[in-house]
N, C-alpha and C positions, 0 to 999 in steps of 0.2 A: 738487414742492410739499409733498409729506405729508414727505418729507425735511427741507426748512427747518422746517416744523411744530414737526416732534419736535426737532429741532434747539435750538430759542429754547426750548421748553417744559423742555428740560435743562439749560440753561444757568442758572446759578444768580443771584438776583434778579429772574429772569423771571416776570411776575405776570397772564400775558395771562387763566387761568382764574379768576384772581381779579377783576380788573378782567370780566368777564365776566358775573360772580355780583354786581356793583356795578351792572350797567345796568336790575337788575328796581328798582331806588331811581329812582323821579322825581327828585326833587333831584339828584340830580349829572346833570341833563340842563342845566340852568340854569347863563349864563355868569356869570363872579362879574365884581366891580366893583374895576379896580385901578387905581391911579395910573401905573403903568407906569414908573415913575422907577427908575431902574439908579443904585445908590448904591456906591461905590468902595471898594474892601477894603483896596488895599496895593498896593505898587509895579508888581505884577502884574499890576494892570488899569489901572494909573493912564491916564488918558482915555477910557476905556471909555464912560463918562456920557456924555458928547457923539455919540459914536460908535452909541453903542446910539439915543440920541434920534433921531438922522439918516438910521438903515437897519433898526434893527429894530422902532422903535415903532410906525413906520407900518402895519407888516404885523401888530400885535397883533389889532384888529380882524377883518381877514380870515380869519387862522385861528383864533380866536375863532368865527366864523361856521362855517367851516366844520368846527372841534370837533365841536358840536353838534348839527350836521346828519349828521355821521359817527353819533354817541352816536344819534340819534332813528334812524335807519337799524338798527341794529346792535341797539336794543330792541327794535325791531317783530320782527325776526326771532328774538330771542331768545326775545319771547312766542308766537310762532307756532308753535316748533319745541320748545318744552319738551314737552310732551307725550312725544314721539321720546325724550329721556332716561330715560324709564320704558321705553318701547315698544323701545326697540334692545337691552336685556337679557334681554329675558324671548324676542324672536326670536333669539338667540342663544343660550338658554339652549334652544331648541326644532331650533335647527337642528342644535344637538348630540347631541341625543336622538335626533333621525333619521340624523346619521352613524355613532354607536353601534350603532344597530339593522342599518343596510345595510351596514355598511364593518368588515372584519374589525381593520382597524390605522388608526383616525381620525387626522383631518388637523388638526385643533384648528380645522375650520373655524369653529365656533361663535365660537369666541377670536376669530380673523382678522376676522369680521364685527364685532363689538363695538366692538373697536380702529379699524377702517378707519370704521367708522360715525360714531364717537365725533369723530374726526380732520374726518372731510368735513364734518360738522358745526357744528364748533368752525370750523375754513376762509372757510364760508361766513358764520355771524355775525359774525366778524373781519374780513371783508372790507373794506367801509368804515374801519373804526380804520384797516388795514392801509394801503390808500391815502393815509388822512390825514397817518399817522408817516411812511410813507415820502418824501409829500411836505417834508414837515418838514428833513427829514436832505436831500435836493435844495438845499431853498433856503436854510434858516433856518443850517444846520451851513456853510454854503460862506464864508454872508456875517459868521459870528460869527470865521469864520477870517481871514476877509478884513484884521481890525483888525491879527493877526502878522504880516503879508506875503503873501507870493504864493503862496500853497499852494493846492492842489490835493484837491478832497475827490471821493471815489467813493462810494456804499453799496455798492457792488457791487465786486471783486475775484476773479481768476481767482485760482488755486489757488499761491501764491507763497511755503510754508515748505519747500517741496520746493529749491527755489535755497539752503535755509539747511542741509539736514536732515545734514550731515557736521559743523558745527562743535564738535560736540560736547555739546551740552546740551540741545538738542530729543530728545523721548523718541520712541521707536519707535513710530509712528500706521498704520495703513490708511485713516482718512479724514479730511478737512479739510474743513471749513465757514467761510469767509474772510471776511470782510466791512468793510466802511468804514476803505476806505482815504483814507490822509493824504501827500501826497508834495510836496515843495518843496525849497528851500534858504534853509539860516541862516548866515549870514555863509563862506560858502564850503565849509558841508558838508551834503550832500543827507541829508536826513530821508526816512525812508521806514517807515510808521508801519501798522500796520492790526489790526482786530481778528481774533482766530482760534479755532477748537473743533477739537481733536482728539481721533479715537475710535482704539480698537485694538480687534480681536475678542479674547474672551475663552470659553474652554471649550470644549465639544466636544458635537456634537449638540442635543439639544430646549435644551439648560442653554447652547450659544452666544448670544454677548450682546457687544453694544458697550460699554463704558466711556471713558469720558473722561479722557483723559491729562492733559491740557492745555489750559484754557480761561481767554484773556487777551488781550493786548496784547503785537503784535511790534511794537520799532522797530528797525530798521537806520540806525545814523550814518557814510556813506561820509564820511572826508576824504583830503585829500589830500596823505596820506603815510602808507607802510607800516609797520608795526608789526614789529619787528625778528622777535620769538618768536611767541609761543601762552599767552593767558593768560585762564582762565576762573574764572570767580569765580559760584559756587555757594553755595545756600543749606544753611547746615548741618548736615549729616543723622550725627554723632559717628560710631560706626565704621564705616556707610556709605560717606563722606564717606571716612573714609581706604584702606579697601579700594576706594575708587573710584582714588585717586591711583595706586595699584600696579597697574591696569590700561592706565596709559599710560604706554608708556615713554619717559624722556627727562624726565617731568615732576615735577615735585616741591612738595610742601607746603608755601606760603609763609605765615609766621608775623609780621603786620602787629603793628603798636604799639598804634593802639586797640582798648580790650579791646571793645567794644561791638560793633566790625565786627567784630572776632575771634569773639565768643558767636554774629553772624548768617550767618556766611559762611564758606566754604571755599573755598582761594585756591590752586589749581592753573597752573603756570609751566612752562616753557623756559626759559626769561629772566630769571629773578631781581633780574639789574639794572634791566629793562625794567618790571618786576613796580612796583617800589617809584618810579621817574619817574611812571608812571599811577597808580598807585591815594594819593594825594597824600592829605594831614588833608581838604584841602576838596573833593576828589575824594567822599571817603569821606563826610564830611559831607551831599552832595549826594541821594547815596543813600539815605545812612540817612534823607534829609527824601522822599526821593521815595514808603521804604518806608511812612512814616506817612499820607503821601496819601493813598495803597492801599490805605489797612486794615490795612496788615502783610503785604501779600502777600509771599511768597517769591519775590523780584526774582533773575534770573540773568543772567552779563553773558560774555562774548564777544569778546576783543582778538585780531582775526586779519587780516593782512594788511591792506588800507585802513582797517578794517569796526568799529565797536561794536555789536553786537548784543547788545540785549536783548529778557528775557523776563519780562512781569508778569501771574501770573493777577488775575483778575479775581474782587470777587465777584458784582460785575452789571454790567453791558454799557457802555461806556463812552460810547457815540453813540446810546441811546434815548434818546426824548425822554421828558417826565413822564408820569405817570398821564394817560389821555385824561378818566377821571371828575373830574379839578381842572383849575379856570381856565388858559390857559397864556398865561405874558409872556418868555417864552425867557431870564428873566435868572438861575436857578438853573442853565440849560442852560452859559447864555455864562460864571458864573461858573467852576464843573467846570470846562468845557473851557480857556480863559484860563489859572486855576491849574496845571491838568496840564501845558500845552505850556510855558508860563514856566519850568518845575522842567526838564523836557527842557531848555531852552535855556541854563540856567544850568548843565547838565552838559555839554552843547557845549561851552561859552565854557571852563571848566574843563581839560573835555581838551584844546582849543585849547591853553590856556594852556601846562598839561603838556609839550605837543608843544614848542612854542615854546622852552622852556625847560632843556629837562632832553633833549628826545631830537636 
């Protein structure tokens, strides 16, 4: 538990201590007042409006309700237990004094208590929210899926980059933190989607420490047909990037037409021939709209055998729900998610096409 903790609390756009420091405010205990109307953006959601009236508005009220009774739950013990905030440093700051005094080579227990204090702490005010979002992501995330097809949604996921971690472009980790997973099929090729944090130990002794490699969004697009070569397509790290190529042999630097993927990407092959059928203007194009999604994240991609594999960090979590301190009508949730998978599906149909045509 103190594991997932630290976990979310490093994860970047994670705001659980902020949102924490917002429940001593009465007002954000109060639900707001909203029309609940899901209004249509673009080809992307086109029907969505109807859809959303018929399965998700119903449940606004409910969790609405049960918002708020999370937030009153999760104040009471935040006023309760402030006190302890002051009081867990200054015992800490004393139990140190006495390992000093008895112990020839201290154990930083003073440190250890602070942190674990801090932790159990924060755990139990969070409690409620905790429940609330998770239920959230259960029903609200299953059924916003429901409008693309038959997909299949988990919060929960067992440890699944390790089935990836030879292809090349996953960085060297010690631990994975997995979560919400996405799995179904789009016109004949299985989507396999979920979110990930990966740590590495770093240093040696009192100065060892985990960092984070990797924290984003894996999707795997099996279809069905193999991929002649070996083609990764990397974000572009200049002489990096090219002392990387000389470390595999067989593979070589391929020098695409558009200048734009060329400034974002480095485009390592087997296959040359195979290189230029897939990575196509509207291949490339798709991409480059997926990168702007993202924020710009440094998107990495993976042509091996069946398989498309990619990798998008993140700069905050893709399946949390909103602030628990603001009203919730799930239609800033259902937009995100809609737009994301749509741009997935248009790079399916893409490669399909590819495939179809040129291999």
């Amino acid at each position: 538990m103190f594991n997932k903790l630290s976990s979310r609390l490093g994860k970047p756009g994670t705001t659980i201590l902020r949102q924490i420091l917002k429940f001593y405010k009465q007002p954000t205990l109060r639900s707001g007042q909203h029309t609940h109307h899901y209004k249509e953006m673009g080809s992307w959601d086109a029907g969505f409006s109807e859809y959303y009236s018929a399965n998700l508005k119903p449940l606004v009220d409910e969790f609405e309700s049960d918002r708020v009774a999370a937030l009153i739950s999760a104040r009471k013990k935040l006023l309760w237990l402030t006190p302890l905030f002051f009081l867990i440093p200054i015992l800490g700051w004393n139990i140190s004094i006495w390992e000093h005094h008895y112990f020839d080579r201290p154990r930083s227990m003073g440190i250890y208590f602070i942190a674990l204090s801090y932790v159990a702490t924060i755990l139990y005010i969070y409690q409620s929210v905790n429940i609330y979002q998770t239920t959230i992501k259960t029903k609200i995330f299953p059924c916003i899926l429901g409008f693309v097809g038959d997909f299949h949604y988990s919060p929960k996921v067992s440890d699944k980059v390790l089935e990836y971690k030879d292809n090349g472009i996953i960085p060297s980790f010690d631990q994975e933190n997995s979560e919400d997973h996405i799995h179904g099929d789009y016109k004949d090729v299985s989507l396999d989607l979920f979110e990930t944090h990966l740590q590495k130990w770093k240093g040696f002794g009192r100065s060892r420490r985990r960092e984070t490699v990797f924290n984003g969004l894996i999707i795997n697009l099996r279809v069905n047909k193999n991929f002649i070569g070996k083609t990764l397509v990397r974000a572009d790290r200049g002489a990096v990037g090219n002392w990387f190529s000389k470390t595999l042999p067989g593979f070589e630097n391929i020098k695409l037409e558009d200048p734009q993927f060329e400034d974002t990407f480095e485009v390592h092959s087997n296959n040359q021939k195979e290189v230029r059928c897939l990575l196509t203007a509207n291949f490339m194009e798709r991409l480059l709209e997926l990168i702007k999604i993202f924020d710009g994240s440094k998107i990495e991609l993976c042509f091996e055998n069946n398989s498309l594999f990619l990798m998008i960090p993140l700069r905050k979590p893709m399946f949390e729900p909103g602030s628990i301190t603001e009203p919730e009508d799930f239609i800033d949730d259902a937009q995100s998610l809609l737009k994301e998978i749509h741009l997935i599906f248009q790079i399916v149909d893409t490669l399909q096409l590819n495939m179809q045509d040129d291999l």
